[in-house]
C-alpha positions as CSV (number, residue, x, y, z in Angstrom):
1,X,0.0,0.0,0.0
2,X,3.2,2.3,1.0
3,X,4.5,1.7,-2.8
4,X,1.6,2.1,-4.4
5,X,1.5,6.2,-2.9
6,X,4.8,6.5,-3.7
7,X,4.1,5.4,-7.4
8,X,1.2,8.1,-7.2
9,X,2.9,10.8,-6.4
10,X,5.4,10.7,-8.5
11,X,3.4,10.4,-11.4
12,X,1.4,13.3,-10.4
13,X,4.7,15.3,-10.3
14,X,5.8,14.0,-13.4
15,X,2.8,15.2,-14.8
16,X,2.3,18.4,-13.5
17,X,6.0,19.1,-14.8
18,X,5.1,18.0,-18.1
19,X,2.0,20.3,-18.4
20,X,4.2,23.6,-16.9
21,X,6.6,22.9,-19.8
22,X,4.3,22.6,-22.5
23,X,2.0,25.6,-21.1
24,X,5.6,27.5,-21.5
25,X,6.5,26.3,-25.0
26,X,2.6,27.7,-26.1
27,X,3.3,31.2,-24.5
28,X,6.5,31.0,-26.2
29,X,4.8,30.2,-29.9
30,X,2.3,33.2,-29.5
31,X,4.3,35.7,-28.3
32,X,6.9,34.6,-31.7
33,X,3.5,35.2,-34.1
34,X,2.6,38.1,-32.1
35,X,6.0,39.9,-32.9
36,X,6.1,38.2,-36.1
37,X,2.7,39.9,-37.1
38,X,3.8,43.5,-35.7
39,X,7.2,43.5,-37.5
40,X,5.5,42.2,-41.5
41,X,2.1,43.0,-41.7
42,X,1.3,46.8,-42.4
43,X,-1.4,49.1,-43.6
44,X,-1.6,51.5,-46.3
45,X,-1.9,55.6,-45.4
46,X,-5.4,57.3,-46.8
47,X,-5.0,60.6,-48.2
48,X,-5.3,63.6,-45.9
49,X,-8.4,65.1,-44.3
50,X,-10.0,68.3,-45.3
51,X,-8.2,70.7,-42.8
52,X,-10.3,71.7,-39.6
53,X,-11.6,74.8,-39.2
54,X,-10.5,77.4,-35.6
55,X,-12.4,76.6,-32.8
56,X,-14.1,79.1,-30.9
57,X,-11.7,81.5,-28.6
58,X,-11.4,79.9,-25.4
59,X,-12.4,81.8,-21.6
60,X,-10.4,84.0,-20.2
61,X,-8.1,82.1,-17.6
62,X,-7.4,82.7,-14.2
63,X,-5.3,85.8,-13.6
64,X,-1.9,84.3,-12.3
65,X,-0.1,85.4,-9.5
66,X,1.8,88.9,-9.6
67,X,5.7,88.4,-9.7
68,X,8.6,88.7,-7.4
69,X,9.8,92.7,-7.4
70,X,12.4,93.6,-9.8
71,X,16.0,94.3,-8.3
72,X,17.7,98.1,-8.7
73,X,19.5,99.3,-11.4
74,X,23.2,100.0,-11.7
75,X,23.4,103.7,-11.0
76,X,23.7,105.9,-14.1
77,X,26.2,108.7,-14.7
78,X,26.0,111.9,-13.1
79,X,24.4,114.6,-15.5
80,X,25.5,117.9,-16.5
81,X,24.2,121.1,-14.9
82,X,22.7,123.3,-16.9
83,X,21.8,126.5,-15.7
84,X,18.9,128.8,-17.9
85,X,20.1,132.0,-18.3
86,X,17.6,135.0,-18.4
87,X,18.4,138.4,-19.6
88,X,17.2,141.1,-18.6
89,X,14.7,143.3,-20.6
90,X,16.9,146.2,-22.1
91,X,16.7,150.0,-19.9
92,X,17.2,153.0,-22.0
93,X,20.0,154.7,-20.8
94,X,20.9,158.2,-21.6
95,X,22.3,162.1,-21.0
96,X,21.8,165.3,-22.2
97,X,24.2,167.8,-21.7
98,X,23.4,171.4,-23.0
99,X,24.8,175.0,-23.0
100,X,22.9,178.5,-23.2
101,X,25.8,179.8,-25.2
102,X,29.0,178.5,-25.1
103,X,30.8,181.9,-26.8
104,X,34.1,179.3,-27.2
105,X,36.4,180.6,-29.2
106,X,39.4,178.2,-29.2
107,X,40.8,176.9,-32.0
108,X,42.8,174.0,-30.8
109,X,41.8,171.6,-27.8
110,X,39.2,170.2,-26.0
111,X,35.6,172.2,-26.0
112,X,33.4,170.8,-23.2
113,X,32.4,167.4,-21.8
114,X,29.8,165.5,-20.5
115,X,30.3,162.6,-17.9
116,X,27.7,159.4,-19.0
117,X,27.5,156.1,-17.1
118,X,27.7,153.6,-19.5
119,X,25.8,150.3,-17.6
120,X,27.0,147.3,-20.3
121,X,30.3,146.4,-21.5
122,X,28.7,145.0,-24.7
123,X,27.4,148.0,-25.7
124,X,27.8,151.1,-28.0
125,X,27.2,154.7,-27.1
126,X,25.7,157.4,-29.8
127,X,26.9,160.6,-29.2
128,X,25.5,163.9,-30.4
129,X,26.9,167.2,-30.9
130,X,24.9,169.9,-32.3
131,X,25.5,173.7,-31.9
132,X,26.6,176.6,-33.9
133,X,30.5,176.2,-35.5
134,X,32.3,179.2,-37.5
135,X,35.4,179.3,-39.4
136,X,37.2,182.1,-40.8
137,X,40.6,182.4,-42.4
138,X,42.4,184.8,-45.0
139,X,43.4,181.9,-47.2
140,X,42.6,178.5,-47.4
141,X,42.0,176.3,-44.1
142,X,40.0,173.8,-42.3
143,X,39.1,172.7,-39.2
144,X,37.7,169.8,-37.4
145,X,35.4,168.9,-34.9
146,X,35.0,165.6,-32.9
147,X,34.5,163.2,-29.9
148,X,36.5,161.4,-27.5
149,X,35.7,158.8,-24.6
150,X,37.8,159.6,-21.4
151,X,40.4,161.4,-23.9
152,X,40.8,158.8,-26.5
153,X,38.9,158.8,-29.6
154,X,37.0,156.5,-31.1
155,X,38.7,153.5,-32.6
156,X,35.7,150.9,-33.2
157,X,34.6,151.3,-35.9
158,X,36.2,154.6,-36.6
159,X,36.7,158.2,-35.4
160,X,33.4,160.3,-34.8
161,X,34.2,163.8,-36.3
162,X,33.0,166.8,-38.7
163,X,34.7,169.0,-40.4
164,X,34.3,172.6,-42.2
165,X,37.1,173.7,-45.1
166,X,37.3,177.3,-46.1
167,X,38.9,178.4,-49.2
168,X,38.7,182.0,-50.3
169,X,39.7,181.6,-53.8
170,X,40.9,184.8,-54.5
171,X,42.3,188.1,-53.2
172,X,39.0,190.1,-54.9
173,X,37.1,187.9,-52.2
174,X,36.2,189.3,-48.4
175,X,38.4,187.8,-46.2
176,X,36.6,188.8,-43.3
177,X,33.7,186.4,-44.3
178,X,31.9,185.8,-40.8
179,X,28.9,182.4,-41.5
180,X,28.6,181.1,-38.4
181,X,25.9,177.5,-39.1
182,X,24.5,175.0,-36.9
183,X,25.8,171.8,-37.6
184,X,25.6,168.2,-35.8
185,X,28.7,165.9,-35.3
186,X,27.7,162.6,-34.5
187,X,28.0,159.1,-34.6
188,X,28.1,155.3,-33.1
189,X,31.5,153.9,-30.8
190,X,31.9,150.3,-29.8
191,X,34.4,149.0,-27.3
192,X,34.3,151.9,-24.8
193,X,34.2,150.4,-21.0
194,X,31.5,149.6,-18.9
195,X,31.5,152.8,-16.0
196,X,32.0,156.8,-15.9
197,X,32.6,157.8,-19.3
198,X,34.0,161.3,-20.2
199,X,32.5,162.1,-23.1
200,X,34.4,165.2,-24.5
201,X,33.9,167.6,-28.1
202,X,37.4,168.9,-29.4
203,X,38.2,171.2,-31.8
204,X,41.7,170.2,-33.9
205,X,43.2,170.3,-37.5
206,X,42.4,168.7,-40.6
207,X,46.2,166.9,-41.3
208,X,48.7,169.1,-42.8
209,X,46.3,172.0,-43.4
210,X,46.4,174.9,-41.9
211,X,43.8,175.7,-39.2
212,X,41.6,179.5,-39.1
213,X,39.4,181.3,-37.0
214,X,37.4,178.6,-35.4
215,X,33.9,179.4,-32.9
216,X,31.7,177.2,-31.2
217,X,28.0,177.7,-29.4
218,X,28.2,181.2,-30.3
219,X,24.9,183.2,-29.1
220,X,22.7,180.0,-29.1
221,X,22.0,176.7,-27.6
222,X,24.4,174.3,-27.6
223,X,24.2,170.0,-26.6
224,X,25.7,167.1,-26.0
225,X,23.3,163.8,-26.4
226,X,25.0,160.5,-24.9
227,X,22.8,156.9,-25.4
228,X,23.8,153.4,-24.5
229,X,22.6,151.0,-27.6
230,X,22.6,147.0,-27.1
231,X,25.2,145.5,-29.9
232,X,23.2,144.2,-32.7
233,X,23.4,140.5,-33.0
C-alpha cells in the first residue's frame, strides 16, 4: 500500500512538470507570431483630411499670480548742470548835456564834456553834438570837430568827427567872411568800457592843413546827447 502512494505521487509530479513545460512552450509560440505579425504585416496611409476649421476662442483664464519685485538698477552717470540763463529786458539809458551859449572861441583843444555812465560792457554809445560852429581864415583852411571817450577817440569802428574847409579863392574875395551855421557831429562807438565815461567835443586840424578862425555855441544853444545801444546781434 506504501508503494503504491509513492508510485502516485510521483506520477502526479511527473505530470504536473510536463504540463508547466508545454503551457511554456505555447506562451513562447504566441508571443513569436505576435511579434512576427507587428514587425510584417502593415497598412496603407489614406489621403489627408479636409483641414479643420478654428475653434471658438477659449475663456479668459485665471489671472496668475503677480511676480517677485524687480532688483535696482546700476546707478547711471552723473548729469550735466545746466543752468537757464535769463536776460534782462533792455533800460534805456541816456544824458543830455546842454549850454545856453557856449561863446568858445578856441581853435585848438578840447571844448566841453559831459560825464555818462555807461551800464553794459557790450554795448555802444551814440553821441551827439549839435551847436553853432564858425570858421574864418584869410586863405585856405580847415578845421575839425570831434569826440572822444575819457580822452581817446573812437577806434571801433572809426573816429566820430566833422569837419568845415574854407577856401577863399581869391584876393577880390572878403576875407573877413563871418557864417557862423548850426551843424551836428555825430555818430556810433563800440568798445568803450563799462562805468564813468568822459565824453568830450574837441576842436583840432584837418592833417597838414592849416587851421583858421574857429567858434563854437556862439549866441545860441548848444548840446551834448550820450545813449547806450545794445550791440546788434
Amino acid at each position: 500500500m506504501g508503494h503504491f502512494k509513492t508510485r502516485v505521487l510521483i506520477v502526479s509530479c511527473l505530470l504536473f512538470t510536463c504540463y508547466e513545460a508545454e503551457k511554456l512552450k505555447t506562451r513562447g509560440l504566441r508571443q513569436k507570431d505576435v511579434d512576427y505579425m507587428e514587425k510584417y504585416s502593415s497598412c496603407l496611409q489614406g489621403p489627408a483630411g479636409t483641414p479643420g476649421r478654428d475653434g471658438n476662442p477659449g475663456v479668459n483664464g485665471i489671472p496668475g499670480t503677480p511676480g517677485l519685485p524687480g532688483r535696482d538698477g546700476a546707478k547711471g552717470e552723473k548729469g550735466e548742470c545746466v543752468t537757464e540763463r535769463f536776460e534782462e529786458p533792455w533800460k534805456t539809458n541816456y544824458k543830455q548835456c546842454a549850454w545856453k551859449s557856449l561863446n568858445y572861441g578856441i581853435d585848438l583843444g578840447k571844448i566841453t564834456e559831459c560825464t555818462f555812465t555807461k551800464q553794459h560792457a557790450d554795448s555802444a554809445l551814440r553821441v551827439l553834438f549839435s551847436g553853432s560852429l564858425r570858421l574864418k581864415c584869410k586863405t585856405a583852411c580847415c578845421q575839425r570837430w570831434y569826440f572822444t571817450f575819457n580822452g581817446a577817440e573812437c577806434a571801433a569802428p572809426l573816429p566820430i568827427e566833422s569837419i568845415i574847409y574854407l577856401d577863399q579863392g581869391s584876393p577880390e574875395f572878403n576875407s573877413t567872411i563871418n557864417i557862423h551855421r548850426t551843424t551836428s557831429v555825430e555818430g556810433l562807438c563800440e568798445g568803450v568800457r563799462k562805468g564813468l565815461v568822459d565824453v568830450a567835443i574837441w576842436v583840432g586840424t584837418c592833417g597838414d592843413y592849416p587851421h583858421g578862425d574857429a567858434s563854437t555855441g556862439w549866441n545860441s544853444v548848444s548840446r551834448v546827447i550820450i545813449e547806450e545801444l545794445p550791440l546788434s546781434s
